[in-house]
C-alpha positions as CSV (number, residue, x, y, z in Angstrom):
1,X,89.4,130.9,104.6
2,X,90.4,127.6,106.3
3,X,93.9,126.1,104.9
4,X,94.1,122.5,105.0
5,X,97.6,121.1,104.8
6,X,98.8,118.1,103.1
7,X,100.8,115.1,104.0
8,X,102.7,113.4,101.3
9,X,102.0,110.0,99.2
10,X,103.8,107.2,98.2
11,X,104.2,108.2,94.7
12,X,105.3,111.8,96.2
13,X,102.1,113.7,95.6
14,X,101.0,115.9,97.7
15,X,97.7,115.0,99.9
16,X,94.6,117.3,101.8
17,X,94.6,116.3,104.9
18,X,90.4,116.9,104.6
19,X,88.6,116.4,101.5
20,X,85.3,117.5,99.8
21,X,83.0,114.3,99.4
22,X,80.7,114.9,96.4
23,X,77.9,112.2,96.7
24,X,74.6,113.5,95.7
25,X,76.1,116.9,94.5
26,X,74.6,117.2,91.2
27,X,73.1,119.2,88.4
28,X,73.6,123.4,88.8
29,X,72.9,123.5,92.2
30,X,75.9,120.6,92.8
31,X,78.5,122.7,90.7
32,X,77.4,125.9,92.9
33,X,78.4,123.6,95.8
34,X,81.8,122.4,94.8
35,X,82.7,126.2,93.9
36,X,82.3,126.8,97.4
37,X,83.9,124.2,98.9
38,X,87.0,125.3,96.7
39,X,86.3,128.7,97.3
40,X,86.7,127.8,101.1
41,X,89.7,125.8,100.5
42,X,89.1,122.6,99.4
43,X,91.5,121.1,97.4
44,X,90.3,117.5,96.8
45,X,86.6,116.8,95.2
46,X,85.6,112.7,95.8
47,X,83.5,111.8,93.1
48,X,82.5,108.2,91.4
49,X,81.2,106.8,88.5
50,X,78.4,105.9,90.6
51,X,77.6,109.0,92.1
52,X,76.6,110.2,88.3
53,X,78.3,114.0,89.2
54,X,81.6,113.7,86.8
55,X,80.1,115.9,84.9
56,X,79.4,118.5,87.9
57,X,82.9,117.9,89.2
58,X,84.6,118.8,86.0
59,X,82.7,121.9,85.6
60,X,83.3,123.1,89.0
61,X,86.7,122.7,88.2
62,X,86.5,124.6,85.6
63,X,85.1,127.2,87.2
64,X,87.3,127.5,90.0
65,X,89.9,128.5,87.3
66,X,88.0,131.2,85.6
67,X,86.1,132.5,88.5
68,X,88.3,132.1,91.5
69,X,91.9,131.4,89.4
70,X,92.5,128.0,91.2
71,X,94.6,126.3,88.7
72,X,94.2,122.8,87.5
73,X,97.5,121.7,89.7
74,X,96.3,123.1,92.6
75,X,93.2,120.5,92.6
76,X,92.9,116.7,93.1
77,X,90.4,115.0,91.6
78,X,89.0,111.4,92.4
79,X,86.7,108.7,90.5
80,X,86.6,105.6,91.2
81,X,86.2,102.7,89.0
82,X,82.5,100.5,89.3
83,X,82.6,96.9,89.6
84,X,80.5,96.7,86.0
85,X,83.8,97.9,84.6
86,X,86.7,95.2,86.7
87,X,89.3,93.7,84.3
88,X,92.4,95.1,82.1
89,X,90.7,96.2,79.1
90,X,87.3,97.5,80.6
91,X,89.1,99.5,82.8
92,X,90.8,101.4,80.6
93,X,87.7,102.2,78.7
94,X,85.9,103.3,82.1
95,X,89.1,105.7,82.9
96,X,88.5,107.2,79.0
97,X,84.5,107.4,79.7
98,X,85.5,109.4,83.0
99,X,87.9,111.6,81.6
100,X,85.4,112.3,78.4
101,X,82.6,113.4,81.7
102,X,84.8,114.9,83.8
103,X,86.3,117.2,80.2
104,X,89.6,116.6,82.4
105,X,93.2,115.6,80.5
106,X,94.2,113.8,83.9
107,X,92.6,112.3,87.1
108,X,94.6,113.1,90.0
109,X,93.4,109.5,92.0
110,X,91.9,106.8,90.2
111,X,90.5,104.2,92.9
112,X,89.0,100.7,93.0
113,X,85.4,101.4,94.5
114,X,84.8,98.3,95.8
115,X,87.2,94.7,95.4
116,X,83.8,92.7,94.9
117,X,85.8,89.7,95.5
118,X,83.4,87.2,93.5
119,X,84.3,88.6,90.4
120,X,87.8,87.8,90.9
121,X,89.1,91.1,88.4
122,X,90.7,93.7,90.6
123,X,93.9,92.2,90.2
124,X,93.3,92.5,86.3
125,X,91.8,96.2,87.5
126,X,94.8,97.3,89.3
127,X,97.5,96.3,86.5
128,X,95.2,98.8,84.3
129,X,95.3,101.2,86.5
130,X,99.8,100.9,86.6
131,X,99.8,101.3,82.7
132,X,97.4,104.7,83.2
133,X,99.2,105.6,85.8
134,X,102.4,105.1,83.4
135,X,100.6,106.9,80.1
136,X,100.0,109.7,82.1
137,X,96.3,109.8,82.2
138,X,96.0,109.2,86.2
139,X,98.3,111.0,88.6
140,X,97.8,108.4,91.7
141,X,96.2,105.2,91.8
142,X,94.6,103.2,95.0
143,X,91.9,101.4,95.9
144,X,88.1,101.6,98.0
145,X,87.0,99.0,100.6
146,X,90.4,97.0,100.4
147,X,91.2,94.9,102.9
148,X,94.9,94.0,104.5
149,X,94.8,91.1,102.2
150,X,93.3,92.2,99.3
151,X,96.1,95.0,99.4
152,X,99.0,91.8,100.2
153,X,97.4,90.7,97.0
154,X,98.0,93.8,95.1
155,X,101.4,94.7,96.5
156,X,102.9,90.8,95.9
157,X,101.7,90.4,92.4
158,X,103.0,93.5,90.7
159,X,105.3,95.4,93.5
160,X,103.2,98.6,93.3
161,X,102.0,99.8,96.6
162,X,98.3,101.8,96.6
163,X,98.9,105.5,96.9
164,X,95.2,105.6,99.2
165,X,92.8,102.9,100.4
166,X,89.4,104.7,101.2
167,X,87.5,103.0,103.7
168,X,84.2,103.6,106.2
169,X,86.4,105.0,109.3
170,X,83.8,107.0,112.0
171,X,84.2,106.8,115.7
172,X,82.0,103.8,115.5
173,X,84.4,102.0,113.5
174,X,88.0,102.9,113.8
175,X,89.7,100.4,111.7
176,X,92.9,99.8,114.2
177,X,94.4,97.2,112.1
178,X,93.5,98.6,108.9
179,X,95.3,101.9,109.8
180,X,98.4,99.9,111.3
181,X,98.9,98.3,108.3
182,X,98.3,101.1,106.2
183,X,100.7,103.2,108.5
184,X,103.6,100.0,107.8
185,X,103.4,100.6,104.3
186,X,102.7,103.8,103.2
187,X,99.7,104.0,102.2
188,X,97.4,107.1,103.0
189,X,94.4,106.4,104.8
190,X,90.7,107.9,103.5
191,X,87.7,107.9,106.0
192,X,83.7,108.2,103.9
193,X,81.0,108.9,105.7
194,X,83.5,109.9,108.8
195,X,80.7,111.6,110.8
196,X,78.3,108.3,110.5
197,X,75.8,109.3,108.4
198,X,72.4,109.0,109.9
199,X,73.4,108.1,113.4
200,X,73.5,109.8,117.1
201,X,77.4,110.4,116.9
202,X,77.0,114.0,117.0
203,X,75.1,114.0,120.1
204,X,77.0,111.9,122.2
205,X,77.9,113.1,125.6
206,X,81.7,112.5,125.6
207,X,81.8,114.4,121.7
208,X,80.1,116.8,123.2
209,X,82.7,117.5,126.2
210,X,85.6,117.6,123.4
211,X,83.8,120.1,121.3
212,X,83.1,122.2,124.5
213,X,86.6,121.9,125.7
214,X,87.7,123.6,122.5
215,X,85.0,125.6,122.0
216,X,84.4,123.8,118.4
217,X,81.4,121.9,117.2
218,X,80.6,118.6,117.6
219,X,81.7,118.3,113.8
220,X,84.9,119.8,114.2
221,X,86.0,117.7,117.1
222,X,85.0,114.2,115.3
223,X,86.9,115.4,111.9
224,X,90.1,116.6,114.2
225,X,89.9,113.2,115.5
226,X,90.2,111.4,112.3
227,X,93.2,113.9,111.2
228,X,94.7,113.0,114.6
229,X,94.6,109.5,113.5
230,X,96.0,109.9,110.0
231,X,93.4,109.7,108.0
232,X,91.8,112.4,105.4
233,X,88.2,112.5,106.2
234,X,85.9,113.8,103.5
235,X,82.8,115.0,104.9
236,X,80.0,116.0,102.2
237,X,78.3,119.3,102.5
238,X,75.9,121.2,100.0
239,X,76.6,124.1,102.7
240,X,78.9,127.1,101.9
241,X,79.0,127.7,105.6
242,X,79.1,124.1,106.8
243,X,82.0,123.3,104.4
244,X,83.7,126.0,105.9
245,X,82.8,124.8,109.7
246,X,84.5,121.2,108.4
247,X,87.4,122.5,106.7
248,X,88.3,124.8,110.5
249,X,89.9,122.0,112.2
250,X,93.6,122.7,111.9
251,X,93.4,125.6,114.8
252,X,93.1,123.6,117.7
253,X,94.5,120.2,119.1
254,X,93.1,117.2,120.7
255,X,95.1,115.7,123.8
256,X,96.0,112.3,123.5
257,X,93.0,111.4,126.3
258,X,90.8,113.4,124.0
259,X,91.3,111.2,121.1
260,X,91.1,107.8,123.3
261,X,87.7,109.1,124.7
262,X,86.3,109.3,121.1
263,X,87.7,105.9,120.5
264,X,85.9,104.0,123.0
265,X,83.0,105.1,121.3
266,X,83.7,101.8,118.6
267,X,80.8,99.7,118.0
268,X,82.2,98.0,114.5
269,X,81.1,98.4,111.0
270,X,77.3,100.4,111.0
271,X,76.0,99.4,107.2
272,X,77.3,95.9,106.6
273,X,79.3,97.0,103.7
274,X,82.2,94.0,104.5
275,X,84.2,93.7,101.8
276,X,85.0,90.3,101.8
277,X,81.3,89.9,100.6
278,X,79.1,93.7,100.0
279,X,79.7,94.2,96.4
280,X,78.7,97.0,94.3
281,X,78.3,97.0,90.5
């Protein structure tokens, strides 16, 4: 079984450096999934309000406590708040609704989704998400899709530094800046969809040479580069074996050459999901 280390947050809590992304896991067959991945060695599940699996995520972690004796403290989970819900008071009802799906008495990180800027409310968000953070019902709080001056925002009007920011981060789209800033601050950097979903990245030729070189998959090379970057990628997989293929990464090392080649793969952003105007209710 793969172990995945941790690096430390902010707020002291101790981090996977790779993480299990949930989307789409639902129903039985999405609980059998997340067993597996913590079977394997997953420690952090990525789930949402919007991906409708709270549910799913809460009973696989139950079950990793009767079936495989994975305690509670041993896993991190994460929802993240939907813009439907922005605002002091709304928020704290959404962090209630998730803890009454997930059947949970704590979520381990509690993250903005998405700022949708036009709403004007994740300021209003965030200052919920201190006082739950403060009551005890959410162990770490950051945000989803922030940028450098949405987070300037945050930190200047209430002194309290996001544990994560969660952002798109692929070869394509590397998020230089982003990750400097994040790096100056503290603040733990999250890649989704860090294989680019639904694009060629697996077959290019220069991935390809890495992956040779170390005699990995394709897979393994691109998720070793994001942990040589800093970042916690979490790659989703329905897969027992796959999850375990994602989570093998902590064997081998790129060279600093290595890692430069896969940069100059950057393109920019693949979906059009800027912040500063994709919003997502």
């Amino acid at each position: 079984m793969p172990t995945i280390p941790t690096v430390t947050l902010n707020d002291g809590t101790e981090f996977p450096e790779l993480g299990l992304g949930t989307y789409n896991l639902r129903g039985d067959a999405g609980i059998d999934s997340m067993v597996a991945g913590i079977s394997s060695g997953y420690r952090l599940l990525d789930s949402a309000v919007n991906y409708e699996n709270e549910a799913e995520v809460g009973a696989a972690v139950r079950r990793a406590g009767d079936e495989l004796g994975v305690g509670r403290d041993e896993l991190i989970v994460t929802t993240k708040i939907p813009g439907r819900d922005h605002g002091y008071d709304p928020t704290m009802a959404s962090a209630e609704a998730s803890l009454a799906a997930l059947k949970l008495q704590r979520i381990d990180l509690y993250l903005i989704h998405w700022p949708n800027p036009s709403v004007g409310k994740y300021l209003e968000t965030w200052q919920a998400m201190i006082a739950l953070r403060e009551g005890g019902l959410v162990r770490s709080i950051g945000v989803s899709n922030f940028t450098e001056a949405m987070l300037r925002e945050l930190i200047d009007e209430t002194g309290v530094t996001p544990a994560v920011n969660q952002v798109e981060l692929h070869p394509y789209f590397r998020q230089s800046e982003l990750r400097a800033f994040h790096r100056e601050h503290g603040i733990r950097t999250e890649s989704w969809s860090p294989l680019a979903r639904r694009t060629e990245l697996l077959t290019e030729g220069v991935v390809g040479e890495v992956a040779s070189a170390h005699g990995v998959s394709p897979t393994q090379a691109v998720l070793r580069w994001h942990v040589q970057l800093g970042s916690t990628p979490i790659p989703k997989s329905a897969d027992p074996a796959r999850q375990v293929e994602n989570a093998d990464v902590f064997g081998f090392e790129l060279t600093e050459d290595e890692v430069a080649a896969i940069s100059g793969l950057e393109r920019g952003r693949l979906w059009g999901a800027d912040p500063n105007h994709h919003e997502e209710m």
